[in-house]
N, CA and C atoms of all chains as a GROMACS GRO file, in nm:
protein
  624
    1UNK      N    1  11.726  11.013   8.498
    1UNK     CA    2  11.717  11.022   8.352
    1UNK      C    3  11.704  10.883   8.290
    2UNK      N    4  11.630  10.894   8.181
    2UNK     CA    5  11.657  10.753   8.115
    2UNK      C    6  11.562  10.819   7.943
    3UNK      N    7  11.691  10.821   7.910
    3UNK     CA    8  11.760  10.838   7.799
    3UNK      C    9  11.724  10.981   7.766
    4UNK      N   10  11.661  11.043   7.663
    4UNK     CA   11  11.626  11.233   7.746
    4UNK      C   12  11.516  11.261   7.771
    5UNK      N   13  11.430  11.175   7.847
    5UNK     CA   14  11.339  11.232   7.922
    5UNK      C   15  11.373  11.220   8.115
    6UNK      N   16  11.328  11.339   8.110
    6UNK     CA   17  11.372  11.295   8.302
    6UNK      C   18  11.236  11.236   8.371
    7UNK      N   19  11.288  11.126   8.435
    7UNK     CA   20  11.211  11.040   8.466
    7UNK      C   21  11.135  11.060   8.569
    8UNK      N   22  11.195  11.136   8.679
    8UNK     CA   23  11.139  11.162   8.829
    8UNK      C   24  11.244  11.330   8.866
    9UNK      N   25  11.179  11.416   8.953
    9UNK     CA   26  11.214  11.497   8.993
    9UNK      C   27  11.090  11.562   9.087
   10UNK      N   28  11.116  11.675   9.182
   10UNK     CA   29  11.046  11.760   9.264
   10UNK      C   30  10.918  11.787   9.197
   11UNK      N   31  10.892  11.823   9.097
   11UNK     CA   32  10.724  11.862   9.048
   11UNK      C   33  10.663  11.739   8.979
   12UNK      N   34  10.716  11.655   8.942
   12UNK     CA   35  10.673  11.483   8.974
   12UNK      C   36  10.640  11.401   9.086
   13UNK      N   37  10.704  11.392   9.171
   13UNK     CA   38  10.686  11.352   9.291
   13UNK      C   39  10.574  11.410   9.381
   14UNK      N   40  10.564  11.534   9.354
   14UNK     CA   41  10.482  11.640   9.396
   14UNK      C   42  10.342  11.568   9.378
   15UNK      N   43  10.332  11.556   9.234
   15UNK     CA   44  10.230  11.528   9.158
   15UNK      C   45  10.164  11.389   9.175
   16UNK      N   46  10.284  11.310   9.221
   16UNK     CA   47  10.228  11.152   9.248
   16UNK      C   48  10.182  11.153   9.340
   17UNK      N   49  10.195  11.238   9.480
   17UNK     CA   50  10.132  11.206   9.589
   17UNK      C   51  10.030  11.321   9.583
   18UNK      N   52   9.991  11.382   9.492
   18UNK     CA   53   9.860  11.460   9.487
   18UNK      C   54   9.759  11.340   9.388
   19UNK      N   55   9.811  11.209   9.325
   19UNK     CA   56   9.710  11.186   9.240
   19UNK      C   57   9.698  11.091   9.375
   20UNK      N   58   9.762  11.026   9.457
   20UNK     CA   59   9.744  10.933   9.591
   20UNK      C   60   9.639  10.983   9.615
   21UNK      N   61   9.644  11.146   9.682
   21UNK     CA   62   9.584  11.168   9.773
   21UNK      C   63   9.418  11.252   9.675
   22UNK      N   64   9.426  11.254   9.567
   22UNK     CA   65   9.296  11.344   9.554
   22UNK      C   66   9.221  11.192   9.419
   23UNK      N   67   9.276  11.079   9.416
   23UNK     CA   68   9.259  10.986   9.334
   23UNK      C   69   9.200  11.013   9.177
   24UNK      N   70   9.273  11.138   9.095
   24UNK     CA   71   9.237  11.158   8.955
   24UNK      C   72   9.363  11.233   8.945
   25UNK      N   73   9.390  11.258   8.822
   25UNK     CA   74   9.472  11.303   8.759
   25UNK      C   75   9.430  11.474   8.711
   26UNK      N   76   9.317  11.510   8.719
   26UNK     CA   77   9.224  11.604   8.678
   26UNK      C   78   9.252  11.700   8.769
   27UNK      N   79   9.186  11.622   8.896
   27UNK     CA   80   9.205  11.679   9.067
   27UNK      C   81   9.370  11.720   9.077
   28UNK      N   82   9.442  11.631   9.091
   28UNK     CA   83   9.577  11.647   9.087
   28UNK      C   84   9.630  11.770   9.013
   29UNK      N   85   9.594  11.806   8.961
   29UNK     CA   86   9.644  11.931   8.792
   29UNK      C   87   9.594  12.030   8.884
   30UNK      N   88   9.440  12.035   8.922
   30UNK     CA   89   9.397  12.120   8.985
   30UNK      C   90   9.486  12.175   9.108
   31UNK      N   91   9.458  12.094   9.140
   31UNK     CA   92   9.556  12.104   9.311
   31UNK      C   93   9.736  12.200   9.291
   32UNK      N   94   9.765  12.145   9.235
   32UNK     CA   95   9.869  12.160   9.151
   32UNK      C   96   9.938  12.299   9.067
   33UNK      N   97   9.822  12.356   9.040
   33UNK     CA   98   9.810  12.461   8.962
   33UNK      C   99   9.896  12.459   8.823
   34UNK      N  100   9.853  12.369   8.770
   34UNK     CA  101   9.937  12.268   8.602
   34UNK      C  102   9.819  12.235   8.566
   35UNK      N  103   9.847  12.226   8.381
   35UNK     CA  104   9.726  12.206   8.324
   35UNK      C  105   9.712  12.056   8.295
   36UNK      N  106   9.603  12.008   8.312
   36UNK     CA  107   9.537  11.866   8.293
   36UNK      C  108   9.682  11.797   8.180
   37UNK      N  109   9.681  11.916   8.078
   37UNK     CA  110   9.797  11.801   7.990
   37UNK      C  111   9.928  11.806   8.045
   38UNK      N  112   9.966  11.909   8.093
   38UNK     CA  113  10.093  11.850   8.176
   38UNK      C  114  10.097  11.784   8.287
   39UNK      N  115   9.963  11.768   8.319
   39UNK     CA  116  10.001  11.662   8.429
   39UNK      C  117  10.036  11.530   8.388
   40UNK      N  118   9.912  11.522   8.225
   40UNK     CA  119   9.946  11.375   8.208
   40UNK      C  120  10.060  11.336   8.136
   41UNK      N  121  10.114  11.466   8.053
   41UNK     CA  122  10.217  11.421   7.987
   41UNK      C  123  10.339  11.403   8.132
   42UNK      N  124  10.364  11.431   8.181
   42UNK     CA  125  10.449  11.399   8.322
   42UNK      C  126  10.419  11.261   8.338
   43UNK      N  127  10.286  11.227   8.387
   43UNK     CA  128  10.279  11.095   8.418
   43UNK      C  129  10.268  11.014   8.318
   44UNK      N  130  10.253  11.038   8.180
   44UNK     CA  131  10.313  10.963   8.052
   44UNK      C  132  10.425  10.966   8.056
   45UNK      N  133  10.547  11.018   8.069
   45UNK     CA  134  10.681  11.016   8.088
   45UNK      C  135  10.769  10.917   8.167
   46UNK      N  136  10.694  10.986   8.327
   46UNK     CA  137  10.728  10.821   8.428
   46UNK      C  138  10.706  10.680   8.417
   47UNK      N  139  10.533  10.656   8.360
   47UNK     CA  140  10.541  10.535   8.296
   47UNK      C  141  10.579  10.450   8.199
   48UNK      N  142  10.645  10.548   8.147
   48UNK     CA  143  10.752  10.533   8.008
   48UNK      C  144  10.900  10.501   8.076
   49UNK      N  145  10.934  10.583   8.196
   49UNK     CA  146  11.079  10.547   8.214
   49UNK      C  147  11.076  10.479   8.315
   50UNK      N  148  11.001  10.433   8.358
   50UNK     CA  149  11.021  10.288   8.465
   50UNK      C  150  10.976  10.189   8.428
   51UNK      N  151  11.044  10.082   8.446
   51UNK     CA  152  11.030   9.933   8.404
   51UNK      C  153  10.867   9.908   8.447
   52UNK      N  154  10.775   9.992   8.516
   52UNK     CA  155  10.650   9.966   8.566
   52UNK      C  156  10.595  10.075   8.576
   53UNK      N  157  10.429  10.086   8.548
   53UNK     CA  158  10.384  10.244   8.536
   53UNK      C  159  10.391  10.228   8.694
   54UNK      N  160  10.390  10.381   8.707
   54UNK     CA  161  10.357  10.430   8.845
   54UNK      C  162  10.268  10.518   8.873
   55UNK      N  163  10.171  10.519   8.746
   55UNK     CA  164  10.015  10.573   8.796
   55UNK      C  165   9.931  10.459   8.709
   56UNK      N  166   9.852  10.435   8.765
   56UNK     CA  167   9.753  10.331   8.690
   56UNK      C  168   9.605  10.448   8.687
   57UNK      N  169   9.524  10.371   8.590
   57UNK     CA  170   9.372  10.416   8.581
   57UNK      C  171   9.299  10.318   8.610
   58UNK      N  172   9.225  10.380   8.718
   58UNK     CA  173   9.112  10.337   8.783
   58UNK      C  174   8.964  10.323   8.759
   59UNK      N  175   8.881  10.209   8.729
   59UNK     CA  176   8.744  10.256   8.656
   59UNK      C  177   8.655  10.184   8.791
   60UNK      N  178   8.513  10.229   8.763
   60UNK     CA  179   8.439  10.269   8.892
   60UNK      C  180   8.455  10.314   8.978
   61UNK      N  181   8.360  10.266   9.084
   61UNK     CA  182   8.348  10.364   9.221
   61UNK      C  183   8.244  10.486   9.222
   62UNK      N  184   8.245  10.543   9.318
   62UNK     CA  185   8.189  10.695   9.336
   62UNK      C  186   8.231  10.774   9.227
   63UNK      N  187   8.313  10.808   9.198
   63UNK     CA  188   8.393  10.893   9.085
   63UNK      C  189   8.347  10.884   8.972
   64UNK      N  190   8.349  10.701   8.922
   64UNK     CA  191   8.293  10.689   8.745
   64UNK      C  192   8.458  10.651   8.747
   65UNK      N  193   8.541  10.663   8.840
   65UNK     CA  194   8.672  10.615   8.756
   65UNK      C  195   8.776  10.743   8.798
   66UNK      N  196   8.933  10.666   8.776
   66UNK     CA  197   9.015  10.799   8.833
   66UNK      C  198   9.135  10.737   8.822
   67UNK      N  199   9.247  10.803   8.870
   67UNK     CA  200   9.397  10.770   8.873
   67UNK      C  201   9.454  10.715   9.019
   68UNK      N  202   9.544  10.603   9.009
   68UNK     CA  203   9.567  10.576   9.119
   68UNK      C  204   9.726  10.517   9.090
   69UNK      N  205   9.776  10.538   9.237
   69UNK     CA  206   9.920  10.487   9.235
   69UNK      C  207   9.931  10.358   9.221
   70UNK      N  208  10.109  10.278   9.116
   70UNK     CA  209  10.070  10.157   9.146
   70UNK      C  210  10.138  10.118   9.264
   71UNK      N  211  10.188   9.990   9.290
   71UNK     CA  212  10.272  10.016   9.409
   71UNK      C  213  10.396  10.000   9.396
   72UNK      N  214  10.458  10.016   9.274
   72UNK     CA  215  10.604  10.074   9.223
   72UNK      C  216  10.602  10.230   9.247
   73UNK      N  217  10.502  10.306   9.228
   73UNK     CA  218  10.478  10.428   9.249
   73UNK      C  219  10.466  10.497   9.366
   74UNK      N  220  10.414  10.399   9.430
   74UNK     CA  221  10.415  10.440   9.606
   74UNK      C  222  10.544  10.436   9.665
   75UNK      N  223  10.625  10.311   9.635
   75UNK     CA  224  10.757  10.286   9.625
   75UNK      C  225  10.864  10.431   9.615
   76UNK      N  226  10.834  10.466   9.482
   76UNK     CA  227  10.904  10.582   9.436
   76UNK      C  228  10.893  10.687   9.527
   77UNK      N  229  10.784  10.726   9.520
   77UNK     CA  230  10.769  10.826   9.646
   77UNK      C  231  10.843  10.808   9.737
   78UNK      N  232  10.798  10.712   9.783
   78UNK     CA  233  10.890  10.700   9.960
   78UNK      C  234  11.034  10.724   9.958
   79UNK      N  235  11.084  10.600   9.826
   79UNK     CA  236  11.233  10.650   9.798
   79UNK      C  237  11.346  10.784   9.778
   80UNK      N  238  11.241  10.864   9.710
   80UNK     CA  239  11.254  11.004   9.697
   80UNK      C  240  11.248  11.073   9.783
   81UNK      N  241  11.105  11.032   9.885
   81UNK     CA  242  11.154  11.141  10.028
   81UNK      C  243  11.250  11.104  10.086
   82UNK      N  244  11.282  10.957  10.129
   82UNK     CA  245  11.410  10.954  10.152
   82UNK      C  246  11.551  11.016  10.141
   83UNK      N  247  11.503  10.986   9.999
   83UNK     CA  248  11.633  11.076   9.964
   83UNK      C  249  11.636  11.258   9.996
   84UNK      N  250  11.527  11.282   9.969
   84UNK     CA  251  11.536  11.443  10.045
   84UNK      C  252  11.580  11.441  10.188
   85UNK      N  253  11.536  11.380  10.255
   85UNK     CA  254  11.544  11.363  10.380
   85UNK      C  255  11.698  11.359  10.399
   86UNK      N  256  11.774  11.232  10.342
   86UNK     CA  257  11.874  11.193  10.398
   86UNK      C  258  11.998  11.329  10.341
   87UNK      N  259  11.943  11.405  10.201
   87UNK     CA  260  12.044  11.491  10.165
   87UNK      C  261  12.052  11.616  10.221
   88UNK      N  262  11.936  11.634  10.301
   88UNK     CA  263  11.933  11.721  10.393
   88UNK      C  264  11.947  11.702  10.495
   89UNK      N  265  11.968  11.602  10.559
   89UNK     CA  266  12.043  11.613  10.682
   89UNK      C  267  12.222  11.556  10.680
   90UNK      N  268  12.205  11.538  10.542
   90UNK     CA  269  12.423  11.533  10.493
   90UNK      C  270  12.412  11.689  10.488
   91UNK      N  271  12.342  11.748  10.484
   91UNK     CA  272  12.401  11.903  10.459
   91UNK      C  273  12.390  11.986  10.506
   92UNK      N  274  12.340  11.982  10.633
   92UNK     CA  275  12.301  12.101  10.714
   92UNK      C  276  12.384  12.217  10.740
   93UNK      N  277  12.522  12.108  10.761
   93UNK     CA  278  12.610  12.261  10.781
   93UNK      C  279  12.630  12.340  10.672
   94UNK      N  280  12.633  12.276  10.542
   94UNK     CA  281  12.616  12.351  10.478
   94UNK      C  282  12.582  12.452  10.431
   95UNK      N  283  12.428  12.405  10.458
   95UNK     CA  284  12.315  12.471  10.460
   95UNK      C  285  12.341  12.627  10.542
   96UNK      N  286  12.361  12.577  10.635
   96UNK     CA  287  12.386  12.701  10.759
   96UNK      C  288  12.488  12.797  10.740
   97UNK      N  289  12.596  12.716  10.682
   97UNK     CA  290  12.671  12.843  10.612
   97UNK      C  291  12.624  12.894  10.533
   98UNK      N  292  12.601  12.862  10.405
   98UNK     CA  293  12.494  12.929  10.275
   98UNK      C  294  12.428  13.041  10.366
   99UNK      N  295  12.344  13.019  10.457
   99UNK     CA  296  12.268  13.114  10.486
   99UNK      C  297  12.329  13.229  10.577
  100UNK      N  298  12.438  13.205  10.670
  100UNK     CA  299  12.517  13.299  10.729
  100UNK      C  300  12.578  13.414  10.607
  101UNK      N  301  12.546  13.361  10.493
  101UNK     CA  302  12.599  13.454  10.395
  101UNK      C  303  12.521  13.531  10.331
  102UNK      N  304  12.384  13.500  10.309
  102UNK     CA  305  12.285  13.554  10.283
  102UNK      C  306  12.239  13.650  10.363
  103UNK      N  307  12.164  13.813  10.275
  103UNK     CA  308  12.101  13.929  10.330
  103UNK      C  309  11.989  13.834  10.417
  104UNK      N  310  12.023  13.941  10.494
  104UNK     CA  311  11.886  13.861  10.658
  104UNK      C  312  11.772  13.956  10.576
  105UNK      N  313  11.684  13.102   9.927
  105UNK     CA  314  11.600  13.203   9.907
  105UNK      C  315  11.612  13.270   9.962
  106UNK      N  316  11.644  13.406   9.904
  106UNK     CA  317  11.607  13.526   9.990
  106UNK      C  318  11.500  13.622   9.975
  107UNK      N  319  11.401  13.627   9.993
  107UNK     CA  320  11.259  13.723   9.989
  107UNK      C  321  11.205  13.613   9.852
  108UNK      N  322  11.178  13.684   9.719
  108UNK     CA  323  11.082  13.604   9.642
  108UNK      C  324  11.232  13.553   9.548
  109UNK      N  325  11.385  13.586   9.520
  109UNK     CA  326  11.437  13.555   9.472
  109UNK      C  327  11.559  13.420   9.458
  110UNK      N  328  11.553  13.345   9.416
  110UNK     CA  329  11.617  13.192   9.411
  110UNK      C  330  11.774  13.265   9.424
  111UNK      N  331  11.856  13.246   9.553
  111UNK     CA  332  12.012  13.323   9.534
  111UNK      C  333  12.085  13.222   9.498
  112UNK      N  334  12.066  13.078   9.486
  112UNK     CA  335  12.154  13.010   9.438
  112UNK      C  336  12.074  12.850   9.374
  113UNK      N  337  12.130  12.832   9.242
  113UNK     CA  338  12.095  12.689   9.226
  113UNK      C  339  12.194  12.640   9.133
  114UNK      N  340  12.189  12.507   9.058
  114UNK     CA  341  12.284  12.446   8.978
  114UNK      C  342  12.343  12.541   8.885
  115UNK      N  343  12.254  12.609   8.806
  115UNK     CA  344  12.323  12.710   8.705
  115UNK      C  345  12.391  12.810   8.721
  116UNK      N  346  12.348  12.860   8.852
  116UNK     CA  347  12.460  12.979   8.909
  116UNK      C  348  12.578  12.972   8.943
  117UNK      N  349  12.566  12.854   9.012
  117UNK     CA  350  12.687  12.754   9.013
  117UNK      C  351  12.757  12.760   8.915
  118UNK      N  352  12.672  12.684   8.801
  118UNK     CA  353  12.802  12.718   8.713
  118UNK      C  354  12.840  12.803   8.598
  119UNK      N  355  12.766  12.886   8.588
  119UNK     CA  356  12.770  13.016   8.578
  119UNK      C  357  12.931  13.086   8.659
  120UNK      N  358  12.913  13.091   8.765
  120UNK     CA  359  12.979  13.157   8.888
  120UNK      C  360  13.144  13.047   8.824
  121UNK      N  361  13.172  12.922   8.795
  121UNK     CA  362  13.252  12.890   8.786
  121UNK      C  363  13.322  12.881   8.653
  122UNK      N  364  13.235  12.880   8.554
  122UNK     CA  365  13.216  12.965   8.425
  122UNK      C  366  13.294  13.137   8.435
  123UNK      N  367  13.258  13.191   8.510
  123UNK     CA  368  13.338  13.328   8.557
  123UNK      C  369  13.473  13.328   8.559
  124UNK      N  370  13.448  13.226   8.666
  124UNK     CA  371  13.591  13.216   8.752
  124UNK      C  372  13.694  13.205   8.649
  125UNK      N  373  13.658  13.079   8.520
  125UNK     CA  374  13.781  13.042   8.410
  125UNK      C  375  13.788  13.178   8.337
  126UNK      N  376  13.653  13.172   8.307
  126UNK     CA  377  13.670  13.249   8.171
  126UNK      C  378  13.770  13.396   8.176
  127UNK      N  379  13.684  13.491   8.321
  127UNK     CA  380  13.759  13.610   8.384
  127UNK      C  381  13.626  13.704   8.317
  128UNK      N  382  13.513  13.640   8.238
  128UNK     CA  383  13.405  13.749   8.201
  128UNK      C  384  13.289  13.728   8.207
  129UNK      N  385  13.200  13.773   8.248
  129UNK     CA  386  13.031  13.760   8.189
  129UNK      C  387  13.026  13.686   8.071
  130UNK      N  388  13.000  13.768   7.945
  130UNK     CA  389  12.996  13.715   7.819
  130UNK      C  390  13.009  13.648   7.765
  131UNK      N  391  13.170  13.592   7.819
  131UNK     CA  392  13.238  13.474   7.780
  131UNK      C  393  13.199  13.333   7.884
  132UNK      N  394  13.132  13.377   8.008
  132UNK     CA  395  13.077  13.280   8.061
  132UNK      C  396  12.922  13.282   8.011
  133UNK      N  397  12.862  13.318   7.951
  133UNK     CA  398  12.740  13.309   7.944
  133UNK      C  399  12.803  13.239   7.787
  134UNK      N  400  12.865  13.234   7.699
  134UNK     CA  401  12.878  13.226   7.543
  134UNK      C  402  12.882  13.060   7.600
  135UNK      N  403  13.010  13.035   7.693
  135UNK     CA  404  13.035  12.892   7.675
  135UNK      C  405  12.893  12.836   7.771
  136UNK      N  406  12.789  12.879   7.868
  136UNK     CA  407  12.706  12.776   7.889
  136UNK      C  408  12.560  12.817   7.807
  137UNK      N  409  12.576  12.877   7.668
  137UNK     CA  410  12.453  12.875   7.596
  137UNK      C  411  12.357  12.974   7.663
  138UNK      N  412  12.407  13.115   7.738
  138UNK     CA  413  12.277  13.119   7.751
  138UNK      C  414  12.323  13.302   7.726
  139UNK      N  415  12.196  13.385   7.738
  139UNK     CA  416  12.243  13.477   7.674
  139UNK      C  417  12.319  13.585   7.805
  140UNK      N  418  12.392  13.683   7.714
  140UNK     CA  419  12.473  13.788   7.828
  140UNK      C  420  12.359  13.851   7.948
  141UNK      N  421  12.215  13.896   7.879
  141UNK     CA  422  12.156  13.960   7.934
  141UNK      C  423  12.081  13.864   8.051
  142UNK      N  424  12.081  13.741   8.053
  142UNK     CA  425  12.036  13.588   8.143
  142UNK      C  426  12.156  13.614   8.232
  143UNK      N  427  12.269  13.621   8.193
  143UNK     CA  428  12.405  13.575   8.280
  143UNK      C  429  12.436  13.712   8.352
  144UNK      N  430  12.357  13.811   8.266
  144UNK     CA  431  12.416  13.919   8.423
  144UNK      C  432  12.286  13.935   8.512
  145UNK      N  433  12.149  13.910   8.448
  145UNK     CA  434  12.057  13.895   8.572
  145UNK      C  435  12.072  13.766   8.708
  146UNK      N  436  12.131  13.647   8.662
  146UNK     CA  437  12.174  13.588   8.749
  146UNK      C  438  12.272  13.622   8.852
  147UNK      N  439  12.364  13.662   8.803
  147UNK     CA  440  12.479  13.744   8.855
  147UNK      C  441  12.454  13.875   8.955
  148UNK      N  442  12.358  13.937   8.889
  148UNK     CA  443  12.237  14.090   8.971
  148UNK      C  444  12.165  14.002   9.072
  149UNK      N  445  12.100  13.884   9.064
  149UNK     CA  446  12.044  13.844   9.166
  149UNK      C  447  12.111  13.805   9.296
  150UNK      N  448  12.252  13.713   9.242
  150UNK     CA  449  12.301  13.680   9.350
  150UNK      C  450  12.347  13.749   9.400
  151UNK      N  451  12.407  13.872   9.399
  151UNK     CA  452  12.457  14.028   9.410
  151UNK      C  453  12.407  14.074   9.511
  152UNK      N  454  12.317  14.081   9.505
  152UNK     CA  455  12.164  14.126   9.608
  152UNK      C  456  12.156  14.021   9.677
  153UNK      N  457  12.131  13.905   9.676
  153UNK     CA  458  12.075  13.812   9.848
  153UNK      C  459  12.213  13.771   9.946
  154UNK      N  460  12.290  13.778   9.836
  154UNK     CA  461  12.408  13.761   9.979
  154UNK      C  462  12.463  13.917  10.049
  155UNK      N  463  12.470  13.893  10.152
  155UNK     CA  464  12.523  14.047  10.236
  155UNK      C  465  12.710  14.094  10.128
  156UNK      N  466  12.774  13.993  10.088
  156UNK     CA  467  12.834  14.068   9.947
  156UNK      C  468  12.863  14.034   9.840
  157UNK      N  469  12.898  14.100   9.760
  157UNK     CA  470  12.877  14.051   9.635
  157UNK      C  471  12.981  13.911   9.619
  158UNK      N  472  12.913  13.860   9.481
  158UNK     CA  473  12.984  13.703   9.486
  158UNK      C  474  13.099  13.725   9.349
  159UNK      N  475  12.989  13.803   9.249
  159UNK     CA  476  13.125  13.882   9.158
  159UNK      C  477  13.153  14.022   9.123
  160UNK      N  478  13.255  14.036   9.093
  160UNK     CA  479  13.291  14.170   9.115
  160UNK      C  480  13.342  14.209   8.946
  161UNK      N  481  13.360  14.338   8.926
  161UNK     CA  482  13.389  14.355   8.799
  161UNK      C  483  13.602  14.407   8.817
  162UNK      N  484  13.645  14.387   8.692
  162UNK     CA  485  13.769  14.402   8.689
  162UNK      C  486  13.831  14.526   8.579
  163UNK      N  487  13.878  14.574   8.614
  163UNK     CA  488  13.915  14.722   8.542
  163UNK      C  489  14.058  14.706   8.482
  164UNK      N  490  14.107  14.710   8.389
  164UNK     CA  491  14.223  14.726   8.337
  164UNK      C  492  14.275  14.559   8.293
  165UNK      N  493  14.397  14.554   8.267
  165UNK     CA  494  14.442  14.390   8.252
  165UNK      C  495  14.445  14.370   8.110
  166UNK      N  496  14.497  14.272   8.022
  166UNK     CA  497  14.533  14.268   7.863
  166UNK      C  498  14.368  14.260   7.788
  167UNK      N  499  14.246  14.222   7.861
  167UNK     CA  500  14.162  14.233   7.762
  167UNK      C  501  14.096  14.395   7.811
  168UNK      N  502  14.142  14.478   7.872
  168UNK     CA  503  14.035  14.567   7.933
  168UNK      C  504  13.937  14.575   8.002
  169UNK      N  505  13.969  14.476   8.083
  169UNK     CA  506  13.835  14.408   8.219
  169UNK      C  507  13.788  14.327   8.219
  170UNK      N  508  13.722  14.261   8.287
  170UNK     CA  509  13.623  14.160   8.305
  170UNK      C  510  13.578  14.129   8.414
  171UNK      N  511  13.523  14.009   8.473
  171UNK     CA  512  13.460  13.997   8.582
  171UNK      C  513  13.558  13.909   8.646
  172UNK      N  514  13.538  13.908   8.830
  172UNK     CA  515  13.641  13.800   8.908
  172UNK      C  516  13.518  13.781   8.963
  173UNK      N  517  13.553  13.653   9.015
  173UNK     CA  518  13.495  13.616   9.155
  173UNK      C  519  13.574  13.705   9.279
  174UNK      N  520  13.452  13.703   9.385
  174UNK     CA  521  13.466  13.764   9.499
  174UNK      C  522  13.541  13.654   9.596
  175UNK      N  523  13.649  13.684   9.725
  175UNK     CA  524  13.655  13.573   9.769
  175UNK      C  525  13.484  13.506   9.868
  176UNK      N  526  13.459  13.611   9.872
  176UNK     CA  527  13.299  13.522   9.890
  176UNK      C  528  13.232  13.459   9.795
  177UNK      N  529  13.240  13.458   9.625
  177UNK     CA  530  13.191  13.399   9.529
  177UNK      C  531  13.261  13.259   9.554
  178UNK      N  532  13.422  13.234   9.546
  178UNK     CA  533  13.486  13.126   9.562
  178UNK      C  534  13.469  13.013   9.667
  179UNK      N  535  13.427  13.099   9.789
  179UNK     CA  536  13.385  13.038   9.896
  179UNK      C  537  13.265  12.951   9.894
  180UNK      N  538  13.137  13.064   9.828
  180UNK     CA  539  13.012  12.973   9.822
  180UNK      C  540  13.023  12.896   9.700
  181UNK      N  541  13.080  12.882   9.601
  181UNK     CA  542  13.093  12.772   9.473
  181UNK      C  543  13.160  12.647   9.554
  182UNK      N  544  13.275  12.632   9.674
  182UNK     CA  545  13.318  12.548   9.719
  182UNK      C  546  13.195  12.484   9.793
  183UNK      N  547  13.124  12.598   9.932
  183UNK     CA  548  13.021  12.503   9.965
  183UNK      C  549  12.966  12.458   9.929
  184UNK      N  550  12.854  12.492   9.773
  184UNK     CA  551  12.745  12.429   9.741
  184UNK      C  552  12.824  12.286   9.672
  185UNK      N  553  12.950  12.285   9.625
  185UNK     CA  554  12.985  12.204   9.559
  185UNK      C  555  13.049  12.042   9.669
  186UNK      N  556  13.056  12.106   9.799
  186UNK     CA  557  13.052  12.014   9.835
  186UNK      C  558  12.935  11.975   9.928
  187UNK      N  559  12.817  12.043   9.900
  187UNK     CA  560  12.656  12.006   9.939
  187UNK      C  561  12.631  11.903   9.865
  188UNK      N  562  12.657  11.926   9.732
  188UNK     CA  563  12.625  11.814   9.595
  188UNK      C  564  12.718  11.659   9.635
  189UNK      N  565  12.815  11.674   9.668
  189UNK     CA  566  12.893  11.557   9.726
  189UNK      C  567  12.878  11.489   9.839
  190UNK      N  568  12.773  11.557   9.922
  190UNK     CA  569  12.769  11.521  10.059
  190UNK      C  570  12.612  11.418  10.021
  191UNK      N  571  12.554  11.556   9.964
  191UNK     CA  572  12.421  11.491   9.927
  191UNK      C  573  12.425  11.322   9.863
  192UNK      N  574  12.530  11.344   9.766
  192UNK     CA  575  12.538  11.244   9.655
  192UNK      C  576  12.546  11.099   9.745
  193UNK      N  577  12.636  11.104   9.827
  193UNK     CA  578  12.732  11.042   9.892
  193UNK      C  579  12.583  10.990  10.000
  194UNK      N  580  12.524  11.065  10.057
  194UNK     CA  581  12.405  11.036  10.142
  194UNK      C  582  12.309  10.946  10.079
  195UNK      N  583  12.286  10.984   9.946
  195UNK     CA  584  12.180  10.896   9.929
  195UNK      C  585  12.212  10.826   9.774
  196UNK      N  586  12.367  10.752   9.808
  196UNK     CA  587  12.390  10.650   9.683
  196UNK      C  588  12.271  10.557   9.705
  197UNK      N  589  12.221  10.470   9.844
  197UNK     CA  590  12.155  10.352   9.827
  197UNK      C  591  11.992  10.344   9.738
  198UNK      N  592  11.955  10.464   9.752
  198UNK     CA  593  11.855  10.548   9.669
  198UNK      C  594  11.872  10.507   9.538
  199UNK      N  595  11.941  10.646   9.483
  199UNK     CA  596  11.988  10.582   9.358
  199UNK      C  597  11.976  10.486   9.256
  200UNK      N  598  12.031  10.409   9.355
  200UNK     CA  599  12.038  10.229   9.317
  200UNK      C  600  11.906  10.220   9.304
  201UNK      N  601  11.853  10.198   9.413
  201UNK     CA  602  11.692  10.150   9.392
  201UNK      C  603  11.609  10.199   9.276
  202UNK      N  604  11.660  10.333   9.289
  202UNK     CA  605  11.556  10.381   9.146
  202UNK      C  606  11.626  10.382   9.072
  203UNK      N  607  11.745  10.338   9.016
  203UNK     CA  608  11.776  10.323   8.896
  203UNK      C  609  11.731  10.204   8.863
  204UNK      N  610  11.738  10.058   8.988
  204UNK     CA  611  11.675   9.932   8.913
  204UNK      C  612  11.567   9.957   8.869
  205UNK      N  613  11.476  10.034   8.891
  205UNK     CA  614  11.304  10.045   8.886
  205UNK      C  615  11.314  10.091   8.701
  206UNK      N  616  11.402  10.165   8.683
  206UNK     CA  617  11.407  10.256   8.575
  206UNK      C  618  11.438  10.104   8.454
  207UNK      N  619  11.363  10.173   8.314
  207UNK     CA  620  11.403  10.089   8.220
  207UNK      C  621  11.540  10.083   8.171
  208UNK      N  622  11.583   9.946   8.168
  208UNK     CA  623  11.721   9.973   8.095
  208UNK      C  624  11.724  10.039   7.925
   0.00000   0.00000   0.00000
């Protein structure tokens, strides 16, 4: 959070490594199944709550131009899977109980 | 998850612990803002994905009933609650990092 917009979460993150990997913001929405403006208002949000954007715009190339990560943004990503990573493996047992309780 | 339905996340949580004080639906749905007919479909959902129920209803007593937790409701509010602590605890160094990134 930083201040009431949320800055980063699961359908953000999502979204940053779909604009990595499909290099537009357009593509990304697509991919995504979100509309062009929520994608960008999302990524207007993040570059608002980090001290550094973490999608930049890209002009030329093949494309005519497109969206690209910066490398605070690539950063983020990684940090975040991390963190999935590491909170899921603090919780497995957890996990495993939760599900011993759950209809099979 | 169980089949297409979410059996547990933050709000059920506290929802479910919302129960626990209050001793009702109503009165747990009044104090977290959301409506009776939200707080017993949550309640119907989780009902259904665990093999038993998590709350149960209460018959008689100075207001004329209300809802308890199940000792299986009490049980899974403890695990997930200490999933959130384990998690937390896993990935403080995270955190940090993206909070420096974040604007002050």
């Amino acid at each position: 959070m930083s201040g009431d917009s949320i800055a980063l979460g699961p359908g953000k993150v999502d979204l940053l490594e779909s604009i990595d990997q499909a290099g537009s913001i357009s593509e990304a929405a697509r991919q995504g199944n979100i509309s062009y403006r929520r994608a960008w208002d999302m990524v207007d949000t993040m570059n608002q709550c980090f001290n550094k954007p973490l999608v930049e715009s890209v002009t030329g190339g093949k494309g005519g131009g497109g969206a690209a990560l910066t490398s605070l943004g690539k950063k983020v990503v990684q940090i975040y899977r991390n963190m999935e990573t590491k909170a899921s493996m603090a919780t497995q047992e957890e996990w495993k109980s939760l599900q011993n309780h759950l209809k099979k």
